[in-house]
C-alpha positions in Angstrom: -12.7 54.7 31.5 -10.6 57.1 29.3 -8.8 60.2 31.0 -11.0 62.0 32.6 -10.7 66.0 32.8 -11.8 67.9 36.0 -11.7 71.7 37.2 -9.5 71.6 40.2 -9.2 74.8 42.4 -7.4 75.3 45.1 -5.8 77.7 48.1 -2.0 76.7 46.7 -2.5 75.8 42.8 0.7 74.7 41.8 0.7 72.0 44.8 -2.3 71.7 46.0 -3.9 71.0 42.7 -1.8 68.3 41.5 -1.8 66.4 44.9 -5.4 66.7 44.5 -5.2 65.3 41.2 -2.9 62.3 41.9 -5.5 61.6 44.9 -8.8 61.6 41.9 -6.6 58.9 40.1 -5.2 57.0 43.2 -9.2 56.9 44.4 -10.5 56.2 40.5 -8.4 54.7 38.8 -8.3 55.9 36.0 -5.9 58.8 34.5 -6.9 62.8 35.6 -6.0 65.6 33.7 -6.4 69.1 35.4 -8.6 71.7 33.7 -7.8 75.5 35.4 -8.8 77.4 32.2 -7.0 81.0 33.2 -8.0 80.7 36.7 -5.8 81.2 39.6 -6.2 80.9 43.3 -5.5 83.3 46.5 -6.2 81.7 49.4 -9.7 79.5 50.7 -11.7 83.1 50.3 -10.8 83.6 47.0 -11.8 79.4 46.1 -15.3 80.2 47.3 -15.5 83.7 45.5 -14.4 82.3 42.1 -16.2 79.6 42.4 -19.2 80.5 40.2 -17.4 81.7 37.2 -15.1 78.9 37.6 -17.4 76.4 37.2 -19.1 78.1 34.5 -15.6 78.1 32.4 -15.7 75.1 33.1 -19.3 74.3 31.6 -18.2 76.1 28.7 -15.1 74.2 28.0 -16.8 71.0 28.5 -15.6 69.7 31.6 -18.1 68.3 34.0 -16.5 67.4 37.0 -14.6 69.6 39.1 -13.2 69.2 42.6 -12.9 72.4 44.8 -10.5 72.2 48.0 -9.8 74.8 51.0 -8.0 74.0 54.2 -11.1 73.3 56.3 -9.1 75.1 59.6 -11.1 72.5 62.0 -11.4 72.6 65.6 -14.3 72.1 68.7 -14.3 75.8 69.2 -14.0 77.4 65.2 -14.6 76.0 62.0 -15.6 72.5 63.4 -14.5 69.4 61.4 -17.3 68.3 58.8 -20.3 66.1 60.8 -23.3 64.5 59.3 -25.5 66.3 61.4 -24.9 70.0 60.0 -27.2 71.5 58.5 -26.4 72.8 55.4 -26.5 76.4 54.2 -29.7 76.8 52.3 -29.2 78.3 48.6 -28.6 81.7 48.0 -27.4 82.4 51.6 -23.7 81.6 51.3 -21.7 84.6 53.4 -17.9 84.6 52.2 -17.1 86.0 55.7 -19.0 83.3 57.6 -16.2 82.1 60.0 -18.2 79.6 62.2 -19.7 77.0 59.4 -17.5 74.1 58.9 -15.3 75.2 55.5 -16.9 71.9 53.9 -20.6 73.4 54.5 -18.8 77.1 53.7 -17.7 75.7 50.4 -20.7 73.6 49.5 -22.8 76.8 49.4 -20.9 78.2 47.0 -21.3 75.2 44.3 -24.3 77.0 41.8 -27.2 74.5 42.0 -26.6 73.1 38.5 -23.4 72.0 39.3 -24.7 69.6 41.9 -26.0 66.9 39.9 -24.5 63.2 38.9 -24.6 64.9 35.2 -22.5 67.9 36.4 -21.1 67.0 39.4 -18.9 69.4 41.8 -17.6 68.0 45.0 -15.3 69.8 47.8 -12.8 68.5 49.9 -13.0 67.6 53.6 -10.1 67.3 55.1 -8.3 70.1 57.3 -5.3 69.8 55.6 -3.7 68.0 52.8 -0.7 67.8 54.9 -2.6 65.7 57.3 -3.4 63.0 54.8 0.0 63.0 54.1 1.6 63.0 57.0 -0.9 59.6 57.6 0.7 58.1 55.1 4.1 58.3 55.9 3.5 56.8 59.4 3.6 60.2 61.6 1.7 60.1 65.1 -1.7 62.0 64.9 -2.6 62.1 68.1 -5.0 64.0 69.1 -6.4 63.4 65.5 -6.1 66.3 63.6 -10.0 66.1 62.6 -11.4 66.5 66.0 -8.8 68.8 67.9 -7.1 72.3 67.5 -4.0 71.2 68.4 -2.3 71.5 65.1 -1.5 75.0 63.1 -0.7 75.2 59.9 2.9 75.6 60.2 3.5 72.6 62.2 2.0 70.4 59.9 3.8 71.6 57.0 6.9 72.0 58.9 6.7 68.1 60.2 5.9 67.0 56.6 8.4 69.1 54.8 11.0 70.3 56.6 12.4 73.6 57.7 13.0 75.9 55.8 10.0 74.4 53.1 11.9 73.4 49.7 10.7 74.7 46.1 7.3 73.5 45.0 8.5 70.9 43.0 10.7 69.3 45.5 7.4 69.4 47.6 5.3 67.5 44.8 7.7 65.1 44.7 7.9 64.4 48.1 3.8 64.4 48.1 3.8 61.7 44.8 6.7 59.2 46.8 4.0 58.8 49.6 0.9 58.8 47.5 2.2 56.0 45.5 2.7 54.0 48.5 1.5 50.3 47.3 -1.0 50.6 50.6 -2.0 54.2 50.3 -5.5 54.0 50.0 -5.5 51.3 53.2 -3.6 53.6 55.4 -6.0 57.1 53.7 -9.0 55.3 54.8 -8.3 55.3 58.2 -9.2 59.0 58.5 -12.8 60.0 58.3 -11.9 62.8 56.2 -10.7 60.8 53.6 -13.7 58.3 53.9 -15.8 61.3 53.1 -14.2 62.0 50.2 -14.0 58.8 49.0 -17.8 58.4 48.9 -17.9 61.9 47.2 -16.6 60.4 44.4 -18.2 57.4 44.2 -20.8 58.2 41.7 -17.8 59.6 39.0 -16.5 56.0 38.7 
């Protein structure tokens, strides 16, 4: 397959999106180059608001996959982890303020219907935080699993993964790329459910 171009959006563009693009080539295989058109990103509210004139850019500029990724916040009491068994949003009834949905059911109602087909194809990422996949890889204990409990904040994830105080953005890409091009990298991501999701997400752009 030649290089494929995808719309990326994000919470934290200038990190956030090229981990996320590093994981689409670590997952396909082949070479990913971001398209962000003029769009930038605030923050998982303003992922979900943009969203529709995002992906239209998009259209227009001839991209047709794109990836959209907000820190899914999981927990058993608020913003559960992603299940099977929800029951997704119907069309037309997505509510930027909802804050009991799972953020991967949140987000999915905010794809426009056209963009959910193999021809145009939209996915959004499960996991809780990207930090969490990374710290995986590196070897860090995750116990209680950071997809099931709400023992984790934020902060201490990016603190364990980065360091205190949090070093310039590209320092922090680089330390994301040395673990993502681990030789075993996709062995040790599959070993969270999160990233199994995501996996089969993409299945279908291969």
């Amino acid at each position: 397959m030649d290089e494929l171009r995808v719309a990326i959006a994000s919470e934290f563009d200038l990190f956030d999106g090229e981990a996320y693009r590093v994981l689409l080539e670590l997952v396909l295989g082949v070479p990913v180059r971001r398209w962000a058109g003029d769009f930038r990103f605030f923050g998982d509210k303003h992922v979900a608001k943009m969203a529709p004139s995002f992906l239209g850019a998009a259209e227009r500029a001839g991209v047709g996959r794109a990836l959209l990724a907000v820190d899914n916040d999981g927990g058993a009491s608020r913003r559960p982890e992603h299940d099977a068994t929800h029951t997704p949003i119907p069309d037309g009834e997505f509510d930027i303020e909802d804050d009991v949905s799972c953020r991967e059911c949140w987000l999915e109602a905010a794809i426009p219907p056209a963009w959910r087909s193999p021809a145009r194809s939209c996915v959004v990422v499960p996991v809780q935080m990207l930090e969490t996949w990374l710290l995986a890889l590196r070897g860090d204990p995750l116990e209680p699993t950071p997809e099931q409990a709400n023992a984790y904040s934020r902060d201490v994830l990016k603190r364990r993964f980065f360091g205190r105080p949090q070093p310039p953005v590209e320092r922090r890409i680089e330390l994301a790329r040395v673990e993502l091009s681990r030789p075993d990298a996709l062995d040790v991501l599959r070993e969270r459910p999160s990233f199994r999701r995501f996996e089969a997400r993409l299945s279908h752009w291969r």
